[in-house]
C-alpha positions as CSV (number, residue, x, y, z in Angstrom):
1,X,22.0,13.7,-21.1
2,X,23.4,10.4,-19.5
3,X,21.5,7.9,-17.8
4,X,22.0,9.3,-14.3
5,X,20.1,11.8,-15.5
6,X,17.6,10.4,-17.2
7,X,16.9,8.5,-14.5
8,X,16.6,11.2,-12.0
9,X,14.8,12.7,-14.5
10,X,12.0,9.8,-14.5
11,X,12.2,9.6,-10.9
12,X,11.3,13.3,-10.4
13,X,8.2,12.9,-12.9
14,X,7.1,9.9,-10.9
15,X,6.9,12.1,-8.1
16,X,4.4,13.6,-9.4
17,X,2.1,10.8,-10.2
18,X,2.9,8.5,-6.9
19,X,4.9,8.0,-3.9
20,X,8.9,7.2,-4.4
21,X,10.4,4.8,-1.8
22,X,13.9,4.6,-2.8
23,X,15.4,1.3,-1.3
24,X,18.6,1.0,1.0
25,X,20.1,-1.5,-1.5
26,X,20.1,1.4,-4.1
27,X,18.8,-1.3,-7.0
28,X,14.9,-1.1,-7.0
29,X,12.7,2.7,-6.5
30,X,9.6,1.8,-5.9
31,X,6.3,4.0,-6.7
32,X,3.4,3.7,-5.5
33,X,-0.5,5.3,-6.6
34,X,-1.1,8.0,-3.3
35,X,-4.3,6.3,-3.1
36,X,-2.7,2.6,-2.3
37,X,-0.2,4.1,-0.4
38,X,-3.6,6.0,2.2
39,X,-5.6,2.0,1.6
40,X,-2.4,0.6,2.9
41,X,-1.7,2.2,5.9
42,X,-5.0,2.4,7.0
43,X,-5.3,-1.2,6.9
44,X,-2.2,-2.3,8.7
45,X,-3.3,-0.1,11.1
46,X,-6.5,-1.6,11.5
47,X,-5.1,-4.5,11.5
48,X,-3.8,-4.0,15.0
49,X,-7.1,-4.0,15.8
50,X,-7.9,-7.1,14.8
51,X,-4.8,-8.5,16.1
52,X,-3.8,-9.8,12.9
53,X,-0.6,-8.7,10.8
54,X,-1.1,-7.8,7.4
55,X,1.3,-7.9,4.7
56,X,1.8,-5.1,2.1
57,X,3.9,-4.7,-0.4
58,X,4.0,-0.5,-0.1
59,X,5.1,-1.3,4.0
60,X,7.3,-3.7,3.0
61,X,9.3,-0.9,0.8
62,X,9.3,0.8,3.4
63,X,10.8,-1.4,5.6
64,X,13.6,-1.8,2.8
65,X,13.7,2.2,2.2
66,X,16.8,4.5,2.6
67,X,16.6,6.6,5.9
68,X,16.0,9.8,4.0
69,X,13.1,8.2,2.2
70,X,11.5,6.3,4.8
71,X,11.8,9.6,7.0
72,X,10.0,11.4,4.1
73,X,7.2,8.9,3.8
74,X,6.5,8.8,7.6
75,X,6.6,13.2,7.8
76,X,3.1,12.2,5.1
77,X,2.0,8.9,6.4
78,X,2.7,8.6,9.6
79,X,4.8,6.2,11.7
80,X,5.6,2.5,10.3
81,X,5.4,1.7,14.0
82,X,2.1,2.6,14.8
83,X,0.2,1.9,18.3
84,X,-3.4,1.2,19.3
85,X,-4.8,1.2,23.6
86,X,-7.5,-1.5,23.7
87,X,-9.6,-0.3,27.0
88,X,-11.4,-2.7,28.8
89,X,-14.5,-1.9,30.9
90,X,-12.8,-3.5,34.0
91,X,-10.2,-1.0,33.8
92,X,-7.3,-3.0,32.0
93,X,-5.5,-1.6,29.2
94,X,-3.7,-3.9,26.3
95,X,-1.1,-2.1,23.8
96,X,-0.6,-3.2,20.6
97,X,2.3,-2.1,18.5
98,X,3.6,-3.1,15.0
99,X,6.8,-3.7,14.9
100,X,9.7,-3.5,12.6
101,X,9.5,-6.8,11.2
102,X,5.7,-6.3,10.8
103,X,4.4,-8.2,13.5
104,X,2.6,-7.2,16.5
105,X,4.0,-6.6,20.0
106,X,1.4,-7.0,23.1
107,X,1.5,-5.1,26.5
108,X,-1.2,-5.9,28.9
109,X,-2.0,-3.1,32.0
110,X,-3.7,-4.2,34.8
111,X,-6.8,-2.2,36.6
112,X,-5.3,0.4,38.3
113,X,-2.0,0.2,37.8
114,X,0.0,3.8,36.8
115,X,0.3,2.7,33.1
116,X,-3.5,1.6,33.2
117,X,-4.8,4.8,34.2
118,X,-2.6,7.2,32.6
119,X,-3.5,5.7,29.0
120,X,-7.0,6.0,29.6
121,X,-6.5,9.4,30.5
122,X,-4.4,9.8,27.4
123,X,-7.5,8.0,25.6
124,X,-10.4,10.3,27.0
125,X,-8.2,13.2,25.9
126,X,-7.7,14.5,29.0
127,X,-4.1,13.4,29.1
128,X,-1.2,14.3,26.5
129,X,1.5,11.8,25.9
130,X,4.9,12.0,27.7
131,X,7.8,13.3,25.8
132,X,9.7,10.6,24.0
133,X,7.5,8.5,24.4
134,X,7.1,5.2,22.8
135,X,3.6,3.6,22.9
């Protein structure tokens, strides 16, 4: 057995135990408990509530990841671009998104404006995004 194949080999039973990120640079796979991985991306996502960035060593991987493996950790986890609507009782509506780079982006919508209204909607349930849509 050569050491391609051993490593696969380990990478395969690691699998099993935790979450692979394999990294674009090919030199480091990283693996992660499934129950770091769920604390993680909870928290950066609350972060955005808090309007604070968080660093985090599993998003960080992620950041670094192949395509195939960062594809495959977003079809469990979710987006590594995730978005929050803050609604304000005046009607205004303030997006935040995380970005690549792992800060956060701002977007304010005035009262009444089209944006404004249709994310509310989109908030009460009552309105589905658009296709293709970003935020």
């Amino acid at each position: 057995m050569g050491f391609k194949d051993r490593l696969r080999r380990a990478e395969d039973d690691a699998k099993d135990d935790g979450v692979v990120i394999r990294q674009r640079d090919g030199s480091v796979v990283k693996v992660f408990p499934p129950g770091e991985v769920w604390r993680e991306v909870f928290l950066t996502r609350m972060s955005l509530l808090r309007d604070t960035p968080r660093d985090s060593e599993v998003m960080d991987a992620v950041r670094g990841a192949t395509p195939h493996s960062r594809a495959e950790f977003e079809a469990r986890w979710g987006r590594m671009t995730p978005g929050v609507g803050v609604l304000g009782r005046e009607g205004w509506v303030e997006e935040r998104r995380l970005t690549e780079d792992g800060t956060i982006e701002h977007r304010f919508h005035s009262e009444g404006t089209e944006e404004a209204e249709r994310l509310r909607a989109q908030a009460k349930g009552s309105g589905p995004p658009r296709e293709g849509q970003h935020w």
